[in-house]
C-alpha positions in Angstrom: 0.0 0.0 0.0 2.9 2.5 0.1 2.0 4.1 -3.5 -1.6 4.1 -2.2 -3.7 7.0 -0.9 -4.7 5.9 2.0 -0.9 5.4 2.8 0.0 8.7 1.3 -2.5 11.2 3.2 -0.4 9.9 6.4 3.3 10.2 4.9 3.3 13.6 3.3 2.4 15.7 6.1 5.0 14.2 8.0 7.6 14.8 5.2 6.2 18.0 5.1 7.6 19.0 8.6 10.8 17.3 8.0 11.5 18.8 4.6 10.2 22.7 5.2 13.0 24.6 4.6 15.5 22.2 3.3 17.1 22.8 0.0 18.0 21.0 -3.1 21.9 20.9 -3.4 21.8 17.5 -5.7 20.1 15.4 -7.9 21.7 12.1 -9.8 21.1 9.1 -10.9 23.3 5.8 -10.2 21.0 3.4 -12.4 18.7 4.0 -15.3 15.4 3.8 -12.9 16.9 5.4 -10.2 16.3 8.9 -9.0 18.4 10.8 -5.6 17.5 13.8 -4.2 19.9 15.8 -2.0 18.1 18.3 1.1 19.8 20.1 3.5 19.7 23.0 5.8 21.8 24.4 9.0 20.6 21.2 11.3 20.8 18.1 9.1 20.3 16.4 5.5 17.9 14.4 4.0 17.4 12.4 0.7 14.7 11.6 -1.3 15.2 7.8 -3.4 12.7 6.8 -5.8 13.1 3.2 -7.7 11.5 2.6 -10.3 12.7 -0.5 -12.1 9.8 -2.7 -12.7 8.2 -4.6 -10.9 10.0 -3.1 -7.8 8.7 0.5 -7.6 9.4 1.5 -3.7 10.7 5.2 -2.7 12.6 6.2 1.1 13.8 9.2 2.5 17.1 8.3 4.3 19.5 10.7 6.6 22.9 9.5 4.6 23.5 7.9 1.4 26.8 7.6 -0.1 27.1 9.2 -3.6 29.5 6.2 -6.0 32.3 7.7 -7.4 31.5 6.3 -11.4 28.2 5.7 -13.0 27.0 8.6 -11.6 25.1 11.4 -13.4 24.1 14.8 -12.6 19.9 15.2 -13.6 17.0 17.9 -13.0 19.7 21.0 -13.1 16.6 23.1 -12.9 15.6 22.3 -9.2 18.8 22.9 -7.6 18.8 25.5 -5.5 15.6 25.2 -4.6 13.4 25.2 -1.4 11.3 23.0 -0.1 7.9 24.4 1.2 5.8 21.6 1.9 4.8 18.3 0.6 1.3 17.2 -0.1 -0.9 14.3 -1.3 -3.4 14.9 -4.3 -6.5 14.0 -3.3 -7.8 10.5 -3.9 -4.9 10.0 -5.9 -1.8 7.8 -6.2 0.7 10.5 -6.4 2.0 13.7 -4.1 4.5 16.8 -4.8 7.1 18.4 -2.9 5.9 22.5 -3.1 8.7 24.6 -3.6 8.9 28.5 -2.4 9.0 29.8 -6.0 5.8 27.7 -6.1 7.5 25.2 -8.6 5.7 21.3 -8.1 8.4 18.3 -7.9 5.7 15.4 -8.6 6.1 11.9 -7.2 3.5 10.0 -9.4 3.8 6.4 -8.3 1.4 4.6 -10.9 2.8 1.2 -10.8 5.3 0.5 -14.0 4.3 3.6 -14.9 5.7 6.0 -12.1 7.9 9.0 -12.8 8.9 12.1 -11.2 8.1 15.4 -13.0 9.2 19.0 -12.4 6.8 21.7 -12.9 7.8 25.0 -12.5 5.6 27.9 -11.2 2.7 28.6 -12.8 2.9 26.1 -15.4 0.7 23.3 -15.9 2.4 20.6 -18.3 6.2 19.5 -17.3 9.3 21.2 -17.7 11.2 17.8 -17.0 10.5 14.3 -16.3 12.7 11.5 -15.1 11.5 8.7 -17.6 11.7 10.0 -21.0 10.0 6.8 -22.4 6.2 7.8 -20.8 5.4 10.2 -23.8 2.2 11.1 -21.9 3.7 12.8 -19.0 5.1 15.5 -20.8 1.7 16.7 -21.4 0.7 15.7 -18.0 -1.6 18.3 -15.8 -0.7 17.8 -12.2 -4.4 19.1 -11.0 -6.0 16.6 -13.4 -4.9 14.1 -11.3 -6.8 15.2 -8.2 -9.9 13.7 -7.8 -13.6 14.0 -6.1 -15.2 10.9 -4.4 -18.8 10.8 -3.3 -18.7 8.4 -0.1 -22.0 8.5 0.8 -24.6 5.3 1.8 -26.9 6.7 -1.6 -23.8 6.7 -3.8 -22.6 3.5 -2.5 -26.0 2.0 -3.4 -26.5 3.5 -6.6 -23.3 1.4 -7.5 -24.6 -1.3 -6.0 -22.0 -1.7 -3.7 -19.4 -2.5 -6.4 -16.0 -1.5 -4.0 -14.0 -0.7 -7.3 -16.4 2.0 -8.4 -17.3 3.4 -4.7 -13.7 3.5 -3.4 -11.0 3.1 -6.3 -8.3 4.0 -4.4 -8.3 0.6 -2.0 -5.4 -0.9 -3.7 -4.6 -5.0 -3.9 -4.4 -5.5 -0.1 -8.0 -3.8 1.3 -9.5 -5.8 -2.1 -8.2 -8.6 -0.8 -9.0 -8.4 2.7 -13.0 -7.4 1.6 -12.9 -10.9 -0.4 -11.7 -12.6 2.3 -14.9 -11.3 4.5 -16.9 -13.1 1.8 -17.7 -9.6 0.4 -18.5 -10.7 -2.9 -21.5 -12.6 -2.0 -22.7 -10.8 0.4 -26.0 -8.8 0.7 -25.7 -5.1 0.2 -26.2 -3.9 3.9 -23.9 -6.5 5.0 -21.0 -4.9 1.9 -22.1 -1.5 3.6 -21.1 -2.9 6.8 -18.2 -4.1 5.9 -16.8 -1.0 3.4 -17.6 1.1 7.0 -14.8 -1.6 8.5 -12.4 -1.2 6.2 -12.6 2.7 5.8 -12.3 2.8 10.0 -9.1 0.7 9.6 -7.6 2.7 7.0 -8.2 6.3 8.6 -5.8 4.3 11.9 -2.7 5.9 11.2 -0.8 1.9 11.8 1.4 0.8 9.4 2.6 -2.8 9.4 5.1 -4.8 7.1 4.3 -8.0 5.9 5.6 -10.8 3.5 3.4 -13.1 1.0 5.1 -15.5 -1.2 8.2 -13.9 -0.4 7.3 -10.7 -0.9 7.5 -7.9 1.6 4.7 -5.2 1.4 3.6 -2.3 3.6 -0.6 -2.7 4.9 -2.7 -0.4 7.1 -4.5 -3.7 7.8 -3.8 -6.3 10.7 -1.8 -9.0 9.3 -0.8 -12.3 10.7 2.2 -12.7 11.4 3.7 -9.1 10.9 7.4 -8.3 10.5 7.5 -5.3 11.9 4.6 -2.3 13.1 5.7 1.3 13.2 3.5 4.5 13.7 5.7 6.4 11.7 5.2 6.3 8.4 8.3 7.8 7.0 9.8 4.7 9.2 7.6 2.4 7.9 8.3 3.2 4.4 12.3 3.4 4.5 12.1 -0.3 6.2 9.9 -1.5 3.4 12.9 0.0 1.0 15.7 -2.0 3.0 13.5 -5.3 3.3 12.2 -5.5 -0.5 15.4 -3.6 -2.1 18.4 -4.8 0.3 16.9 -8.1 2.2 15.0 -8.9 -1.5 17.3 -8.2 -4.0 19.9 -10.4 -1.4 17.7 -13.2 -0.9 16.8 -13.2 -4.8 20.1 -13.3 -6.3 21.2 -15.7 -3.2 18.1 -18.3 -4.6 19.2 -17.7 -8.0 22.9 -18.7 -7.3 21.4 -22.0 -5.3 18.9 -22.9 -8.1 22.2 -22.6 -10.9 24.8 -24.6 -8.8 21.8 -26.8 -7.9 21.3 -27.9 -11.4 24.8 -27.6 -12.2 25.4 -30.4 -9.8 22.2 -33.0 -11.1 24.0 -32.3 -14.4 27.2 -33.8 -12.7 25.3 -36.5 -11.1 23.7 -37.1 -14.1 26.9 -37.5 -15.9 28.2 -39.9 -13.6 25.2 -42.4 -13.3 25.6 -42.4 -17.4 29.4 -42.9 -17.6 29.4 -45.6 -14.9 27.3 -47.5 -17.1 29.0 -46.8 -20.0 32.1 -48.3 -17.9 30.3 -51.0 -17.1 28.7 -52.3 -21.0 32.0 -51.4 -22.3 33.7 -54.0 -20.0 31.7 -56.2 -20.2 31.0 -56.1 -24.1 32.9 -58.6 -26.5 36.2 -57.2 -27.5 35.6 -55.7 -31.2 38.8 -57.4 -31.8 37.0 -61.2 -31.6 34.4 -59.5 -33.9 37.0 -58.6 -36.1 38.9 -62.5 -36.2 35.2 -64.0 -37.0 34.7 -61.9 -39.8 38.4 -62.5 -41.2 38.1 -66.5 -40.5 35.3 -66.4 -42.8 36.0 -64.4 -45.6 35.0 -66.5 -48.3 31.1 -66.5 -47.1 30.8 -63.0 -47.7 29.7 -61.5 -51.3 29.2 -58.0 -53.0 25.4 -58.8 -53.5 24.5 -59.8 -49.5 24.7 -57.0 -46.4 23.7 -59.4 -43.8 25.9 -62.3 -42.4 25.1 -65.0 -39.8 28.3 -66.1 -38.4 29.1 -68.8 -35.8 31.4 -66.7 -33.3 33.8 -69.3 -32.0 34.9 -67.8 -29.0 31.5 -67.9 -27.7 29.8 -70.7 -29.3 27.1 -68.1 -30.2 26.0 -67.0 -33.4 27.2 -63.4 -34.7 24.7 -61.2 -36.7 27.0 -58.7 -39.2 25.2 -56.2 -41.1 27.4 -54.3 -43.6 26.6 -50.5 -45.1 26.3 -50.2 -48.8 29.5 -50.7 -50.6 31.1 -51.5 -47.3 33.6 -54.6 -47.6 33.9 -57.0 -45.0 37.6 -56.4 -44.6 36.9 -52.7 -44.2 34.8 -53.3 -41.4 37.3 -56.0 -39.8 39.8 -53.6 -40.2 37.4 -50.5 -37.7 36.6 -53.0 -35.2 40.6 -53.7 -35.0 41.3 -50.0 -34.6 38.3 -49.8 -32.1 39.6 -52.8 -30.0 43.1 -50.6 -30.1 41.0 -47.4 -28.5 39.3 -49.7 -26.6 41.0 -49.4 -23.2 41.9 -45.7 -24.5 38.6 -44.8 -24.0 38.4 -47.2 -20.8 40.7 -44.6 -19.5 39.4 -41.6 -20.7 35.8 -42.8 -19.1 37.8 -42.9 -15.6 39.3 -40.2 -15.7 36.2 -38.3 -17.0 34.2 -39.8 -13.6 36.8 -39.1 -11.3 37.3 -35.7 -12.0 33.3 -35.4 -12.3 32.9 -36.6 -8.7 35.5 -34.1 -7.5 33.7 -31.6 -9.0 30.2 -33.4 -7.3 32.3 -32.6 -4.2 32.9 -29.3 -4.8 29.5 -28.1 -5.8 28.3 -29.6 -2.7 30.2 -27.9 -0.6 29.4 -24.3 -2.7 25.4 -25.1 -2.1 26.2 -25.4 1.9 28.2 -21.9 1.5 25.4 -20.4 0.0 22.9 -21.7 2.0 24.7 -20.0 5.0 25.3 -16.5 3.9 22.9 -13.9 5.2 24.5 -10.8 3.2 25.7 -9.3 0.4 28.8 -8.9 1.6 29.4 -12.6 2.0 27.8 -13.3 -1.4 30.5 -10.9 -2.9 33.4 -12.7 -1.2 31.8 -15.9 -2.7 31.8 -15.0 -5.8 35.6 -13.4 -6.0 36.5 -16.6 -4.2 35.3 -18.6 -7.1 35.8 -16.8 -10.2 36.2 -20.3 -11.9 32.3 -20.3 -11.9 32.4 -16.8 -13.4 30.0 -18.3 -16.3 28.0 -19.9 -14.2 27.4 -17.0 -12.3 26.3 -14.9 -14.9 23.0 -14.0 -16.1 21.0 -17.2 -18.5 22.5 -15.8 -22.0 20.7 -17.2 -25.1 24.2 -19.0 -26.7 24.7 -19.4 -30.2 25.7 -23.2 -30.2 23.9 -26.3 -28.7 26.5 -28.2 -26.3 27.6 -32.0 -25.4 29.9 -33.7 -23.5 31.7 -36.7 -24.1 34.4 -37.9 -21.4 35.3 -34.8 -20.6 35.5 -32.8 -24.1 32.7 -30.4 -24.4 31.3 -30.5 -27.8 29.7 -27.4 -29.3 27.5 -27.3 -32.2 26.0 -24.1 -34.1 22.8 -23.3 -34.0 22.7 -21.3 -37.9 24.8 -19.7 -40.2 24.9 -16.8 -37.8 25.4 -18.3 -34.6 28.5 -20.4 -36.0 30.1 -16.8 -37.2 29.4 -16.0 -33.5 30.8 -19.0 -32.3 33.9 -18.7 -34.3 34.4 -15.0 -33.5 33.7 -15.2 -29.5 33.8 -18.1 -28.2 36.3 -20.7 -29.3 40.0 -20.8 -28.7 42.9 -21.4 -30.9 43.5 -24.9 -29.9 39.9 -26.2 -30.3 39.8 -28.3 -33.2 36.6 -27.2 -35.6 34.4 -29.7 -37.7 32.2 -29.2 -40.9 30.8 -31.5 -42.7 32.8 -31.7 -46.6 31.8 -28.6 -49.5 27.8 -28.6 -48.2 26.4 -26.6 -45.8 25.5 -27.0 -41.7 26.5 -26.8 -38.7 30.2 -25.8 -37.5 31.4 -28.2 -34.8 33.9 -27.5 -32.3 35.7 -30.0 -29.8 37.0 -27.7 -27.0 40.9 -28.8 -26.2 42.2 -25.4 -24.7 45.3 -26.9 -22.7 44.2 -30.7 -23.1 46.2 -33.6 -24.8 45.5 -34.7 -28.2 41.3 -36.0 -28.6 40.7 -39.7 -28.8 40.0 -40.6 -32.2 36.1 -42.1 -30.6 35.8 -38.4 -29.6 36.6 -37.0 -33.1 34.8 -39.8 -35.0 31.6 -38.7 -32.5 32.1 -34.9 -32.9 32.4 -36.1 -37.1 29.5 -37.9 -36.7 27.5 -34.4 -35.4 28.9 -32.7 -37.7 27.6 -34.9 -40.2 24.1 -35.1 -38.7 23.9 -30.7 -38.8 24.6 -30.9 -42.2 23.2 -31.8 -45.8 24.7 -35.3 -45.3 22.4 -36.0 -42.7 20.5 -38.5 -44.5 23.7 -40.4 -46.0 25.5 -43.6 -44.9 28.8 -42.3 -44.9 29.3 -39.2 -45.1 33.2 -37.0 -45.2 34.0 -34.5 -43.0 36.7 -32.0 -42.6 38.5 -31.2 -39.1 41.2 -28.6 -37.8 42.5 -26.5 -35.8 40.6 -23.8 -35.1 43.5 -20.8 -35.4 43.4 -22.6 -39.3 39.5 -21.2 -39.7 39.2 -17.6 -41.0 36.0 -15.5 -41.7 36.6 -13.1 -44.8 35.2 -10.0 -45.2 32.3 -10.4 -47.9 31.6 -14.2 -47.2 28.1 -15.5 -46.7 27.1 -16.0 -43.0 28.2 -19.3 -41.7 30.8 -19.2 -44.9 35.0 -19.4 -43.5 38.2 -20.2 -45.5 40.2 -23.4 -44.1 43.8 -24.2 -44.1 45.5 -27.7 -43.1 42.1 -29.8 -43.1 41.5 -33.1 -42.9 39.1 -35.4 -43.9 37.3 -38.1 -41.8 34.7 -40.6 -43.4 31.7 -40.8 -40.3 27.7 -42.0 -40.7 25.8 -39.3 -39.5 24.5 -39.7 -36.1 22.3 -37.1 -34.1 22.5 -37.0 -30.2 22.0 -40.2 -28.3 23.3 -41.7 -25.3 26.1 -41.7 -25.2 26.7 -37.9 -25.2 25.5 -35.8 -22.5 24.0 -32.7 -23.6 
């Protein structure tokens, strides 16, 4: 209720006694929705604060506030030097004004995501200056049109039937609320009379409390349950609302935020592990490629250029093997990748290992940053966490829409762009010198990037894989076998005049892959 009427008929002649006489030595701005007001006369200072950054629209009047050194900007030169002569409330009206003694009007209108201060000097009746350039209306904006005439008697309450919005439309969220809650909305129109006579008593009690719903703190002239705090000052009242929904709130937000992002950060690591460990496990347990490989060579002479699909007896196992060959595919071809596979067979064993191990330090890690944050009760603290821990830098950052999708795969991140654009973005921002880059061969799609910043060389099951993307963002997707070219990424250069998504390579390779989309075995 604190940019209500009912709230403001209390607070301004208050702020009228402790303003009269003060004057304007400074007004700046420290944010874009942020207005300071400087007051001061022979006994003491006093600041006006009005923030107005949707949805959190509050306003205090503190005794100190220190001025930042940068990002600071000087605004409303024309009030300086000015005189406060009182403050009043417009009448039925969300709004109120600071009277100067050249009769000038400083204007606190406080209509929701629409509030703004305006200066009007004396005598004139549109604005001079307002604070939020974007509300074109306001410039044209009559103060006294704002200042309205309510007819509160029993007949005009009856004529309207006893509709509250109509009779009273300065209540404001929180009286609505409580009428509801005394079953107003059913009930017979001497008994809504009855109750509208409650409510107005309650708001003519000069007692303001502060309250929280859903996590949000707000000011009521209401009994609450549970109050924070009661004051009968409202100038009190209204300065602790500031520090408990701007300070406390903003604190407890961004503290949430933090917690949700290491949160999921840290199912994604659990997640990763469950999925490797299996992956450990079938890949130990699976037939060595390598037997594969000596059934297919002991039986050469059964296979043929007209027939894909073998039915071999596997005599290691005594089972029989099922062999499916791609078109134009030899049988000694595929002997010879399931050799080569058996041979990064306990290379990948490895890498799978190693991938967990360090994924379950990091488990340990994030655990430990959760309990942190769950502990801190303070900006200051959540500053010293995150300069202690500027390895989560990104994570600690705002959501940011990125240009690439990304994968993992035993520790290598894999990134994939999104469109022709995003992969110029990619290239130009993101990606370091070392990473080796992807593209499917002379057609278009996706650029593919296997990040190796101060790595070892990649396993060739993490290039074939990152190929095999590549492959699946492209043209190709819908071949057998399709090539792809690989490099380092200091070898990829975008030349003035090229087509989006179009770069110049030197040094590539080519790798021959079938296309294969995410699965699995990568974790994205």
């Amino acid at each position: 209720m604190h940019l209500n009427f009912h709230f403001l008929q209390y607070l301004c002649p208050v702020l009228s006694s402790e303003f009269k006489g003060k004057t304007i030595t400074e007004c700046f701005s420290q944010s874009k929705d942020e207005l300071i007001i400087h007051t001061s006369d022979e006994q003491s200072e006093r600041f006006i604060r009005a923030h107005f950054l949707p949805p959190q629209i509050y306003y205090s009047f503190p005794g100190q506030f220190s001025r930042a050194k940068r990002n600071s900007i000087n605004l409303f030169p024309e009030i300086i030097g000015e005189t406060i002569q009182s403050c009043q409330v417009l009448q039925f009206e969300r709004a109120f004004y600071f009277e100067m003694e050249s009769s000038g009007i400083l204007l606190f209108k406080l209509h929701g995501n629409r509030s703004n201060v305006l200066w009007y000097p004396d005598g004139e009746e549109t604005p001079e200056k307002i604070f939020r350039n974007e509300f074109q209306e306001d410039k044209t904006l009559n103060w006294k049109d704002l200042e309205k005439n309510l007819d509160l008697s029993k007949e005009s309450f009856g004529a309207l039937d006893g509709n509250a919005s109509k009779y009273l439309p300065t209540l404001g969220k929180v009286p609505r609320e409580w009428l509801k809650n005394q079953g107003y909305i059913d009930a017979t129109l001497p008994e809504k009379w009855e109750l509208m006579q409650n409510l107005v008593d309650m708001l003519s009690t000069p007692l303001f409390t502060l309250a929280e719903k859903e996590g949000d703190v707000f000011l009521s002239l209401l009994p609450e349950q549970n109050p924070i705090k009661t004051f009968s000052d409202p100038v009190e009242a209204v300065n602790e609302l500031f520090y408990k929904a701007m300070v406390v709130g903003n604190f407890e937000k961004e503290k949430k935020q933090l917690l949700k992002k290491y949160g999921d950060e840290l199912k994604k690591t659990e997640n990763y592990i469950t999925k490797s460990r299996k992956k450990l496990e079938d890949l130990q347990n699976a037939q060595p490629p390598s037997q594969i490989a000596d059934v297919i060579m002991a039986n050469l002479h059964k296979f043929n250029a007209s027939q894909r699909e073998y039915e071999l007896e596997d005599f290691y196992t005594g089972k029989t093997l099922n062999i499916n060959l791609k078109p134009n595919q030899k049988a000694t071809d595929l002997a010879e990748n399931l050799y080569r596979k058996n041979k990064n067979r306990q290379i990948e064993v490895d890498q799978i290992t190693q991938a967990i191990q360090s994924k379950e330090n990091k488990q340990l890690e994030l655990e430990e940053k959760i309990l942190e944050l769950e502990s801190m009760d303070g900006f200051r603290d959540l500053k010293d966490f995150k300069k202690n821990h500027k390895e989560d830098k990104a994570l600690q950052k705002e959501q940011i829409n990125l240009p690439f999708r990304q994968f993992e795969l035993q520790g290598f991140s894999i990134w994939v762009g999104k469109s022709a654009k995003d992969n110029d973005e990619m290239l130009r921002h993101y990606i370091h010198k070392d990473d080796l880059w992807l593209h499917a061969r002379q057609v278009a799609g996706s650029h593919v990037v296997i990040r190796n910043k101060g790595k070892a060389s990649i396993p060739n099951f993490v290039l074939e894989r990152a190929a095999s993307l590549a492959a699946f963002y492209s043209k190709l997707k819908s071949d057998s076998l399709a090539p792809v070219i690989y490099t380092e990424a200091k070898f990829v250069r975008k030349v003035k005049g090229l087509a989006p998504g179009a770069v110049m390579v030197d040094k590539e390779k080519v790798i021959q892959v079938p296309p294969q989309g995410p699965s699995e075995d990568i974790i994205s």
